[in-house]
PLY file of the C-alpha trace (Angstrom):
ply
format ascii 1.0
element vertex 533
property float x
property float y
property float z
element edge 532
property int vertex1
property int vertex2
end_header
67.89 14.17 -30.64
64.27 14.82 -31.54
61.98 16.21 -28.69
58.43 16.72 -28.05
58.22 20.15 -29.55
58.61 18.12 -32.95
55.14 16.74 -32.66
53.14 20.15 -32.01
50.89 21.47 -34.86
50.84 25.19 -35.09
47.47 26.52 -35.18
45.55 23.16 -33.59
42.06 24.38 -33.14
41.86 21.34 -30.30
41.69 22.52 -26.51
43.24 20.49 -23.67
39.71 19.67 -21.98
38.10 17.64 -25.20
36.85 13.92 -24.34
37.90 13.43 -28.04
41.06 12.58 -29.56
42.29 11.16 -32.76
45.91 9.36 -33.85
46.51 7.98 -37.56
47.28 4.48 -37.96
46.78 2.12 -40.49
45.72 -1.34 -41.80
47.07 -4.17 -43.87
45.81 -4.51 -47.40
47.25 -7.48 -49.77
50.82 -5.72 -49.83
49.92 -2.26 -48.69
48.76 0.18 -46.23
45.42 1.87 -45.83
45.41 4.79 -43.33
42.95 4.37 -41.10
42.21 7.40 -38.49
41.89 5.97 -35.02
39.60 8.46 -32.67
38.14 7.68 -29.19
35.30 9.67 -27.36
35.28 9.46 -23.60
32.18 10.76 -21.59
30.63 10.53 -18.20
28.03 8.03 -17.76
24.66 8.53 -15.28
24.82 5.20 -14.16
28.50 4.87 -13.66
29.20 2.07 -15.14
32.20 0.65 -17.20
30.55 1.11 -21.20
33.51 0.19 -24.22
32.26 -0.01 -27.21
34.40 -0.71 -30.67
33.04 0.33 -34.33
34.02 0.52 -37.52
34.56 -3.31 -38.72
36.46 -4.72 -36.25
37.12 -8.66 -36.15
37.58 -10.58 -33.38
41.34 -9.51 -32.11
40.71 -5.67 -32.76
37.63 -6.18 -30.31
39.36 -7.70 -27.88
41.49 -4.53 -27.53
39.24 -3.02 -25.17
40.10 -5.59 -22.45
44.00 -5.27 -23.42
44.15 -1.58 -23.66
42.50 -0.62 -20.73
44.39 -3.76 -18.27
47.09 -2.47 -20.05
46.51 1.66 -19.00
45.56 0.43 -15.89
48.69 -1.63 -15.22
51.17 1.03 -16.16
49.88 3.68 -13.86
48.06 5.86 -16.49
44.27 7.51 -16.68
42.00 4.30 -17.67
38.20 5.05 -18.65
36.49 2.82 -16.14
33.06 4.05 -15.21
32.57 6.16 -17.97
31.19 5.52 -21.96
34.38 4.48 -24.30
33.73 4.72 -27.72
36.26 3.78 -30.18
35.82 4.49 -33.89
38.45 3.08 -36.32
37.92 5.02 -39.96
37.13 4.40 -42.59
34.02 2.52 -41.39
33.03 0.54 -44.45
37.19 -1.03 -44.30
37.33 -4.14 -42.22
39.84 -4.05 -39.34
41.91 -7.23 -38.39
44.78 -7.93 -36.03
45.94 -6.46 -32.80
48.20 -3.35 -34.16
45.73 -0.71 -33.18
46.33 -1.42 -29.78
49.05 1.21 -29.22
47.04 4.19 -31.04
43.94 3.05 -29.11
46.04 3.53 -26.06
47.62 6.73 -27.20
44.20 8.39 -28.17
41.86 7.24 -25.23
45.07 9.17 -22.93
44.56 12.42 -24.74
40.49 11.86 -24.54
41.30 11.45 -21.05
43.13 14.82 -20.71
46.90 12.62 -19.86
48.05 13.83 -23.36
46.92 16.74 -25.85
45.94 16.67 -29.16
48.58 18.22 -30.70
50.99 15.84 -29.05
49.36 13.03 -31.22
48.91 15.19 -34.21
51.36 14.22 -37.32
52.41 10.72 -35.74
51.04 7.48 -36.58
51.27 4.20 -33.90
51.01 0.61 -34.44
51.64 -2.15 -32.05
50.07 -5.30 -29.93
49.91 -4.23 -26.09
50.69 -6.85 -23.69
48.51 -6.69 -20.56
51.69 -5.51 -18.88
51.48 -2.51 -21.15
54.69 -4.05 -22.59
54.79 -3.57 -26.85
54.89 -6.83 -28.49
55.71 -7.07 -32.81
53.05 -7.32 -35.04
53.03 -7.95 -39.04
52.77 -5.44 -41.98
54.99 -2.58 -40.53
57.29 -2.12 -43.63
54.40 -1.03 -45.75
52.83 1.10 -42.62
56.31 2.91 -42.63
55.95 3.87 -46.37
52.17 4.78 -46.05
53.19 6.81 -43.66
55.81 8.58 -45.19
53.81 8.89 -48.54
50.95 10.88 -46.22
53.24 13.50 -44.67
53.75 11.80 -41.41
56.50 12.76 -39.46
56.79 10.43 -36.43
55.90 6.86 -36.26
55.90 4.73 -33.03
56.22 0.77 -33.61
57.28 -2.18 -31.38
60.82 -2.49 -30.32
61.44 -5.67 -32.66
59.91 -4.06 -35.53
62.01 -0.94 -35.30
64.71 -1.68 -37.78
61.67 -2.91 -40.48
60.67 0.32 -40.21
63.47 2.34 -40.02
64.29 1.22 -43.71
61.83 4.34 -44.92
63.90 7.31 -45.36
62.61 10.48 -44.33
60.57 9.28 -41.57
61.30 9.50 -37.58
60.71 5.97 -36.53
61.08 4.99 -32.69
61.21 1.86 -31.29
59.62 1.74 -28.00
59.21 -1.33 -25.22
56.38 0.38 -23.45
53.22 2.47 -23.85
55.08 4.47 -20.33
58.19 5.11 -22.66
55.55 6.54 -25.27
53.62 8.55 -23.07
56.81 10.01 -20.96
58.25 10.81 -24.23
55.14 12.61 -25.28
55.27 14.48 -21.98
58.85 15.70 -22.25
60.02 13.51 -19.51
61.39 10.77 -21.32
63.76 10.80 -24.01
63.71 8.51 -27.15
66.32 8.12 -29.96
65.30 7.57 -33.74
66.38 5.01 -35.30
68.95 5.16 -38.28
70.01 2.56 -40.40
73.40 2.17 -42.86
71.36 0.52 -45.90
74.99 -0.30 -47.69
76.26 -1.98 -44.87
72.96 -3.93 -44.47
73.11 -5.67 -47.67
76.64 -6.40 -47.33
75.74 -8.03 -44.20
72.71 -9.88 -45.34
74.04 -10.77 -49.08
76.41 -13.59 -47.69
74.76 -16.98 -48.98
76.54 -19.99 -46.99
76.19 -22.33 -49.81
78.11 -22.94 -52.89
78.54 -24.39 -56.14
82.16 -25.42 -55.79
80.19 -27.89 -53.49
78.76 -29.66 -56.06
80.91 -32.61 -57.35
80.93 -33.58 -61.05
76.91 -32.58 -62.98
78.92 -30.17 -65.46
75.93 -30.32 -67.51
73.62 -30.17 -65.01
75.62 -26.65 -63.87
75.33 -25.17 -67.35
71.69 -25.32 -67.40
71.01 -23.49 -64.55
73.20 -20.73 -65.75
71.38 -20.42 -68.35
67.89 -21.05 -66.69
69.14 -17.86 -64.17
70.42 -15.64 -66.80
67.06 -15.67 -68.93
65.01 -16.23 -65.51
63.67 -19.60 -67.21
61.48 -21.89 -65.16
63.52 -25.62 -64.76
62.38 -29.19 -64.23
65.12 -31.73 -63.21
64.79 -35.61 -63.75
66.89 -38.11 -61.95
67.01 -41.01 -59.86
67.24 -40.30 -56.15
70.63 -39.52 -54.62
71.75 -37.94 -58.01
71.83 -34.09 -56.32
68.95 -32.57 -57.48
67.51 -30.96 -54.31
71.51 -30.15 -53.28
71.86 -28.05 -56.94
68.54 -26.39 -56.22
69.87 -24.89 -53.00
72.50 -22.93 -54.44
70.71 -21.74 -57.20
70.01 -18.73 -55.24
73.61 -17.66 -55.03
74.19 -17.58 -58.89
71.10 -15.22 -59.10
72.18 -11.47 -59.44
72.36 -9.30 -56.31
68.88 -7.89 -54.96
68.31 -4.15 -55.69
66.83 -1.48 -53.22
63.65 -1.84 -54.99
63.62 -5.69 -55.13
64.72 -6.40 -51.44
61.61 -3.78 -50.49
58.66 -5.75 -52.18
60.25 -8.78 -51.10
60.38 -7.32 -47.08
56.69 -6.25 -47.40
55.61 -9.62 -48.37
57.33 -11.02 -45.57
56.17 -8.49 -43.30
53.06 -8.95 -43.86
53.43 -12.92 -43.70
55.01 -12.80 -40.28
58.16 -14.54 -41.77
60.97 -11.09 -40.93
63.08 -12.35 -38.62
62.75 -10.23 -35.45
65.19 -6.41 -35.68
65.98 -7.29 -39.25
65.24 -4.63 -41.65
65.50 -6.35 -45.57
64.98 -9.30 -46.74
68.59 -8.74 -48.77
69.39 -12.40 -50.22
67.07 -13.94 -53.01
64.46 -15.99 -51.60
64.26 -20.05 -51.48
61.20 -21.49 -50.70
60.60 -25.24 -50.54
57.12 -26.38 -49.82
56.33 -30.18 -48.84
54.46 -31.98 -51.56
50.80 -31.95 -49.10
51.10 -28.20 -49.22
47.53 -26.89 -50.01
46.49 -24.69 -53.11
46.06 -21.66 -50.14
49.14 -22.41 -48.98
50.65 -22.43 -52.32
48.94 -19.41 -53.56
48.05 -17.48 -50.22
44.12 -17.46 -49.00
42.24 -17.51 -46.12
39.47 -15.69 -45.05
41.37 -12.52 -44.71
43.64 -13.65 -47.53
48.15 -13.72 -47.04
50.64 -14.55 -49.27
51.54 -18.29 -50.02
54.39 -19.77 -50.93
55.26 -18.43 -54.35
54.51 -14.96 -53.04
57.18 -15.59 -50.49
59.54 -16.68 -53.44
58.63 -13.31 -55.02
62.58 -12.55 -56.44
63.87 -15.69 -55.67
63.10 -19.57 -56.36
60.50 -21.82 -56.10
61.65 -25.35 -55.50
59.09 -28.16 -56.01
61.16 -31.21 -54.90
58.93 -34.52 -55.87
57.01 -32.39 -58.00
54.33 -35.51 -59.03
53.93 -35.89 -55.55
51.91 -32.82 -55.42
48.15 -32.82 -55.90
46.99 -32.21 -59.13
45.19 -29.39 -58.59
47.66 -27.51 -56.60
49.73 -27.60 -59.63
47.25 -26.59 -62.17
46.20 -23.31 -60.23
49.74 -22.22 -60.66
49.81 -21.77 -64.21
48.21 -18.34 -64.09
50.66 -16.81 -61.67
53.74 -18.70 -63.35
52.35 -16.79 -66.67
51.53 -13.29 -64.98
53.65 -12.76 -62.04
50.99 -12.22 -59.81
48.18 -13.80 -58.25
44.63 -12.57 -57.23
42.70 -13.71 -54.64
38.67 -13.21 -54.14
37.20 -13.34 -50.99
34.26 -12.31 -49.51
36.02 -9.84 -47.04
38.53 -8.70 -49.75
40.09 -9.16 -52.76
44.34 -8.94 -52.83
46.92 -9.36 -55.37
50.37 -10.65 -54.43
53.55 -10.17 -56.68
54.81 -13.52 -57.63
57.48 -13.33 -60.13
59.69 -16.18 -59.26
61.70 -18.62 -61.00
60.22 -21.89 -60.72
62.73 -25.07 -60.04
61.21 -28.31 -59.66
62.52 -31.98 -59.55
60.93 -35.66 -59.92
62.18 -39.10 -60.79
61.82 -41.11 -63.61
59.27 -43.29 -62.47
57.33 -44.48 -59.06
60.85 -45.93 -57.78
62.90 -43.44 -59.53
65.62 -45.82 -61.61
63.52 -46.25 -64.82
66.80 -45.43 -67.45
69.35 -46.00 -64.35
72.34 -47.61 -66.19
73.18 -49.47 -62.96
69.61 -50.33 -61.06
66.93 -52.43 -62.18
63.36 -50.39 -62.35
60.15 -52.77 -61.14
57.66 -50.43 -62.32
55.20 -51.53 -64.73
54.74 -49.07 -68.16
50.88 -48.23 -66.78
52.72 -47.57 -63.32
55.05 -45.11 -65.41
52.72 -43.64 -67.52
50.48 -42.73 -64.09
53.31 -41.22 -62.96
54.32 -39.28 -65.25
50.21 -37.90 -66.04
50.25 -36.47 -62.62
52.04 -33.55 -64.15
49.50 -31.93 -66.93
51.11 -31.12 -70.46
50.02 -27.57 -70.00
52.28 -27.02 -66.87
55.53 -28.92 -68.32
54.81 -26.29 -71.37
55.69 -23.71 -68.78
58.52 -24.89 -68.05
61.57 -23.36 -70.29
64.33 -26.13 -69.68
63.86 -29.84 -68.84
67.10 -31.55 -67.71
68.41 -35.15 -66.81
70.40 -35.67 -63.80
72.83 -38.50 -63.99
74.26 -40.27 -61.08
77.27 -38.57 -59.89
80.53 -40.99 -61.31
82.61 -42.27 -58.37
85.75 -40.15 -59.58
83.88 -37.38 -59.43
83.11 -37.62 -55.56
85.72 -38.34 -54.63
88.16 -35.75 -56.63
89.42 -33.02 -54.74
89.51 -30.54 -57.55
86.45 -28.14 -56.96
84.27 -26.66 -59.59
83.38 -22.90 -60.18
82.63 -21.13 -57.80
79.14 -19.48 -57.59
80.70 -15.79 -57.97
82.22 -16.80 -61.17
79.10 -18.21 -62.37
77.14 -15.05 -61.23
79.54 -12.14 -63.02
78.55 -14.35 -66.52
74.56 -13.89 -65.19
74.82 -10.31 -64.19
76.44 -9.77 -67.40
73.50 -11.48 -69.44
71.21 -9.86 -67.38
72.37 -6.52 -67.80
72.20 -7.11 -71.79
68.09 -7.86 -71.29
67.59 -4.60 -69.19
69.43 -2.42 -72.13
67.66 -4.54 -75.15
63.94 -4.05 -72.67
64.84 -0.83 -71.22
61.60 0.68 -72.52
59.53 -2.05 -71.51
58.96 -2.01 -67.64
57.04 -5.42 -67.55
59.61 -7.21 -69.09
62.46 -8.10 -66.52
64.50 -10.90 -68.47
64.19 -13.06 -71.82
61.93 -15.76 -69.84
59.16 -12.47 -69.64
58.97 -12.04 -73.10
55.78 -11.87 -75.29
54.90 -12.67 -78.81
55.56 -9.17 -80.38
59.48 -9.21 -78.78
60.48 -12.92 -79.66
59.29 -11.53 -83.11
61.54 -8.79 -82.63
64.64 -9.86 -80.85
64.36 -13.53 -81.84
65.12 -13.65 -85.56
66.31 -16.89 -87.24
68.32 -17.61 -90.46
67.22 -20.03 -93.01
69.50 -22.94 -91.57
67.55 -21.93 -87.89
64.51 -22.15 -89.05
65.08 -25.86 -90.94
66.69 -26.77 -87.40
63.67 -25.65 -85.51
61.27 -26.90 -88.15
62.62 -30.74 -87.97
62.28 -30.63 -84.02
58.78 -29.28 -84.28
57.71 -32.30 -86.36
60.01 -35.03 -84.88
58.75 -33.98 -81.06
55.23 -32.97 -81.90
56.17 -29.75 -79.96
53.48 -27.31 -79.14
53.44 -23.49 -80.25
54.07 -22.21 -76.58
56.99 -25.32 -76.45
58.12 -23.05 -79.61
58.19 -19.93 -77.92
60.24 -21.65 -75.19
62.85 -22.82 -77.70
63.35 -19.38 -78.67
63.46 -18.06 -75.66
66.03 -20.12 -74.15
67.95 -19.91 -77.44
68.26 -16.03 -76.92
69.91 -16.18 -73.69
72.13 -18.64 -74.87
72.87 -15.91 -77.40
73.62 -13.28 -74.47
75.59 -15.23 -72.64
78.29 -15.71 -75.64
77.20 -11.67 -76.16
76.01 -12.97 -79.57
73.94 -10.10 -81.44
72.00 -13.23 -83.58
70.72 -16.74 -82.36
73.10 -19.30 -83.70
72.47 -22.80 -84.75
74.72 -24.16 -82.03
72.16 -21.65 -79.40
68.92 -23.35 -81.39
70.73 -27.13 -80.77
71.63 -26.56 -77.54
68.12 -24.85 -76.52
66.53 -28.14 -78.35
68.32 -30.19 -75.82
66.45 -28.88 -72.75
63.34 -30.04 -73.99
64.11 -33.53 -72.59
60.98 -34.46 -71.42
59.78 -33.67 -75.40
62.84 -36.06 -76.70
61.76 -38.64 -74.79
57.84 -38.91 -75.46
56.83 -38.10 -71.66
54.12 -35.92 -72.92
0 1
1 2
2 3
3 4
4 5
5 6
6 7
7 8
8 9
9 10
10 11
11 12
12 13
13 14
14 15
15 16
16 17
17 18
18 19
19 20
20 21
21 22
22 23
23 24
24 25
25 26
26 27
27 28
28 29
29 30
30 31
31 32
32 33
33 34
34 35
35 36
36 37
37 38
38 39
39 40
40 41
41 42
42 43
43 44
44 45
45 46
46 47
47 48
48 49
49 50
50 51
51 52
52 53
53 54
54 55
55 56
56 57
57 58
58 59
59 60
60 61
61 62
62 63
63 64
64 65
65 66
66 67
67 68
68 69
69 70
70 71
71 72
72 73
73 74
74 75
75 76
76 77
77 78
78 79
79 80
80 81
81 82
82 83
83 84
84 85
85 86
86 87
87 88
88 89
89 90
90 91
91 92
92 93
93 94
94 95
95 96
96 97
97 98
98 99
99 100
100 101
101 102
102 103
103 104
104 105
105 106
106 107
107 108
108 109
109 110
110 111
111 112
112 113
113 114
114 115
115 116
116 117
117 118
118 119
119 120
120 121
121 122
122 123
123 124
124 125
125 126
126 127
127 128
128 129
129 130
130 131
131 132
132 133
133 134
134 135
135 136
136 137
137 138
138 139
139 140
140 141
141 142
142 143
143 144
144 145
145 146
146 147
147 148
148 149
149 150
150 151
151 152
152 153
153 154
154 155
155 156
156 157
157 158
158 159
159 160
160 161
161 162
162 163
163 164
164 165
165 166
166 167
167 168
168 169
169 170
170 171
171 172
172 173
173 174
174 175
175 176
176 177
177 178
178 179
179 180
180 181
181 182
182 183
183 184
184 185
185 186
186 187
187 188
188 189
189 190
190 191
191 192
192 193
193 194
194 195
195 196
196 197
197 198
198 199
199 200
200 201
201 202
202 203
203 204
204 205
205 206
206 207
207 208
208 209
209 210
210 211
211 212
212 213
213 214
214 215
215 216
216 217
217 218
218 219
219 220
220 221
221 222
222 223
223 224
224 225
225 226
226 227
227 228
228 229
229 230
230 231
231 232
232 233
233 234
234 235
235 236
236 237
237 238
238 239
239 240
240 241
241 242
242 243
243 244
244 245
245 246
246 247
247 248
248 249
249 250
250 251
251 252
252 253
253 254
254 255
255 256
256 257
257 258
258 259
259 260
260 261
261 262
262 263
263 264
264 265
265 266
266 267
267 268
268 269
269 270
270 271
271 272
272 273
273 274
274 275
275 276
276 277
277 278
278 279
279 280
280 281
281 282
282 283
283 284
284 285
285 286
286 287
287 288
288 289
289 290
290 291
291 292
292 293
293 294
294 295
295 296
296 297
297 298
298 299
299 300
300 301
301 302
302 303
303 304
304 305
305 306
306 307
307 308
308 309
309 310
310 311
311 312
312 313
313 314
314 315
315 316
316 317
317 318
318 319
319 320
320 321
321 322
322 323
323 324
324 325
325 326
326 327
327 328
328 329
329 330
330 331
331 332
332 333
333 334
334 335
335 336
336 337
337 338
338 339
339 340
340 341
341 342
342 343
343 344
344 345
345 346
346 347
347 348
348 349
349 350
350 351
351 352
352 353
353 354
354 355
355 356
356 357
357 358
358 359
359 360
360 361
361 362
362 363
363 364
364 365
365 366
366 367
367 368
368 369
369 370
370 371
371 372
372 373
373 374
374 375
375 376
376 377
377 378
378 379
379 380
380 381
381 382
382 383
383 384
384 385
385 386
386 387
387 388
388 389
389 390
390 391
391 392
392 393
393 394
394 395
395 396
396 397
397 398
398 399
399 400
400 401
401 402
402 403
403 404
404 405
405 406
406 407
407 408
408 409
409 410
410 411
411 412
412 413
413 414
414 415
415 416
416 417
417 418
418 419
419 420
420 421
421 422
422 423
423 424
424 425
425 426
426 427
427 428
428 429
429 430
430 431
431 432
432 433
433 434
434 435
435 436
436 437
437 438
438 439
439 440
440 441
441 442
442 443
443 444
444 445
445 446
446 447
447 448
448 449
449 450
450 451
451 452
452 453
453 454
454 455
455 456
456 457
457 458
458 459
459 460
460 461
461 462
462 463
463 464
464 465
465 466
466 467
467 468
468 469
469 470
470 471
471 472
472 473
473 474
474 475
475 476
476 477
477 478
478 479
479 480
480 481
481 482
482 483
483 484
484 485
485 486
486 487
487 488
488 489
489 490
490 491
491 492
492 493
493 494
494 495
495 496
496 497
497 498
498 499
499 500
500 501
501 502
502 503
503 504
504 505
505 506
506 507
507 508
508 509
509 510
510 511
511 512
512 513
513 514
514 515
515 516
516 517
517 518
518 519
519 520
520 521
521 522
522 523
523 524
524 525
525 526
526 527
527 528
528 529
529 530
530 531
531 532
């Protein structure tokens, strides 16, 4: 049990009778924390009137914490700075200040520069948290990377919002308490209230959250359809599916997650702070512990895609960061919207400008996306008729640039699923016997780029290693030279090729790329084969 003594600072030059008082807290910045010193100066005024006043960049929510801190002291019973001058400085001044988490270290502050709590009581403790008028503590976003700021600056206690305890409690080395009430905070403070920091068992955490309720024994027949993906996840290769509708494209997609290798520590962190700080954590969970899936509707906007705004947050393919991006209908999405991905798809991060700041999200994701064949998706369909017209195709098919299918390692067909296959009762692999061959792929790329931190998998390779770890014989090279003329294939379609054809390689354990790797790779190109470009 931790008491009050633990948050007295020997030597505190600060007397008991000061109308100033300070508390660290901090703000929000892209994915990280900036401290930010909260103090508050109370004093007398002649006229004896009511005069808050807020500085130091605040928008709109941070200034309407005057009216909910002080209902909020008011309604709990505690020392409230009516008829007197309230000034509230939030430092640094020249960093803007958004959102209601400084409401608790407001709180906490203007008590001590009201003589209800001492300095040294708030010294080496950081707050954060939205005050209801009740004085009740209500969640608020970004706590994960507040909890590592904190611990990174030497702070030793850290008060948060009940539902954002176990977020926080992820840090290591860091008192975190989870409190209902700015009365439980204060008492506690006081010595006449007790509060219990919160542990958490991080091994039993992700062997609670790593359970995926999907499967690929689900999926009936599409044996080739299953072997790309394992390869596409093994290499971390971007993948395009084409089929007519009803074929299982979106149901594949799903479980691609589950064949993806086990999140990390590391990993399932930056992956929590991004959904921190998008206000997507479930309330009282502490990691985001499975691989993400995100599947935006086809009228999603380029900010939504991307992340914007005027204070800008993490879109879509920040929220896949570690996990998949599905693009189901993937013409169906404005032109535009797709073209402003191929930067991030390339880097693994995106930067956004704005005039109040400028952020950059992680966004290394694997990219899955699916479209039919044509406008009424059974152009090639060995059963239906198609009624589109070849202009109505070939609109179609230009809503997706050449530059962006380029990106895009492996291009599949999906076949209709064979009646026998339905309805057979014999299951496929399971997605844990799919995954052991990924994690052992995988763990070949981290030994062959062990020295290389930006390179994660064969899919992140530049020029200078496909030189180096991509070497073909003579009889490769003639291979790859008749499918660059016969398919007009482009130089980064090349580099694709190559790419794929090395984690075919690692998932036999081959030390050299064989023919039957370079054929095989070759075949993913299908959009190439058939002229769509």
């Amino acid at each position: 049990m931790i008491g009050p003594e633990d948050f007295f600072s020997d030597g505190s030059d600060e007397g008991s009778n000061l109308s100033l008082a300070r508390i660290h807290s901090a703000a929000v910045m892209g994915v990280d924390a900036i401290p930010v010193e909260v103090e508050v100066n109370v004093t007398p005024t002649q006229e004896n009137k009511f005069q808050p006043n807020i500085v130091g960049l605040p928008d709109a929510a941070v200034k309407e914490s005057l009216d909910r801190v002080s209902t909020a002291l008011d309604n709990s019973g505690l020392g409230t700075p009516f008829a007197m001058r309230w000034l509230i400085n939030l430092a640094p001044a020249d960093l803007r200040k958004q959102g209601p988490s400084f409401d608790l270290p407001i709180a906490l502050a203007t008590l001590s520069a009201l003589d209800e709590l001492t300095q040294a009581q708030l010294d080496g403790s950081m707050a954060v948290g939205e005050l209801a008028l009740s004085g009740n503590l209500r969640p608020v976003r970004g706590v994960l990377p507040i909890a590592l700021k904190a611990k990174e600056m030497g702070i030793r206690n850290l008060f948060v919002p009940e539902h954002n305890g176990e977020e926080a409690a992820v840090v290591e080395g860091l008192n975190v308490f989870p409190v209902k009430h700015l009365r439980d905070v204060v008492d506690f403070l006081k010595g006449d209230h007790e509060l219990q920091a919160l542990t958490l068992d991080l091994d039993r955490l992700f062997d609670q959250y790593q359970q995926y309720p999907l499967d690929f024994a689900e999926v009936k027949g599409q044996e080739s359809a299953r072997r790309s993906l394992e390869v596409a996840v093994a290499g971390g290769h971007n993948l395009l599916m084409i089929g007519s509708p009803g074929t299982g494209k979106s149901m594949i997609a799903k479980r691609i997650p589950t064949i993806l290798p086990p999140l990390n520590l590391a990993e399932s962190l930056e992956a929590t702070k991004i959904h921190s700080i998008a206000g997507t954590l479930p309330a009282h969970q502490a990691l985001v512990a499975q691989r993400a899936f995100r599947a935006p509707h086809h009228t999603v906007s380029d900010a939504g895609l991307l992340g914007g705004g005027t204070y800008p947050m993490p879109g879509e393919v920040s929220l896949a960061h570690h996990g998949v991006l599905f693009l189901d209908e993937l013409p169906e999405f404005a032109r535009n919207v797709l073209e402003v991905m191929r930067q991030p798809l390339e880097d693994g991060v995106v930067n956004i400008s704005r005039a109040a700041a400028s952020v950059t999200f992680p966004c290394r994701c694997m990219l899955v996306a699916a479209m039919n064949p044509c406008p009424c998706g059974y152009y090639g369909d060995p059963k239906r008729d198609c009624h589109c017209s070849p202009n109505q195709i070939q609109r179609y098919r230009n809503r997706v640039s050449g530059p962006l299918l380029d990106r895009i390692d492996i291009q599949i067909d999906v076949p209709a699923v064979r009646y026998e296959d339905l309805t057979s009762l014999e299951k496929g692999e399971t997605s844990a016997e799919i995954r052991e061959r990924v994690i052992r792929a995988r763990k070949i790329q981290e030994e062959r780029f062990a020295d290389n931190p930006r390179i994660h998998c064969n899919a992140n390779m530049g020029t200078k290693e496909l030189n180096e770890v991509c070497r073909l014989d003579e009889q490769g090279h003639q291979m790859l030279r008749m499918a660059m003329d016969e398919l007009h294939l482009s130089a980064r379609a090349y580099d694709r090729i190559l790419k794929v054809s090395r984690t075919l390689a690692d998932l036999e354990e081959s030390e050299d790329i064989q023919p039957n790797h370079l054929a095989e790779a070759i075949q993913y190109r299908s959009l190439d084969r058939q002229g769509w470009t």
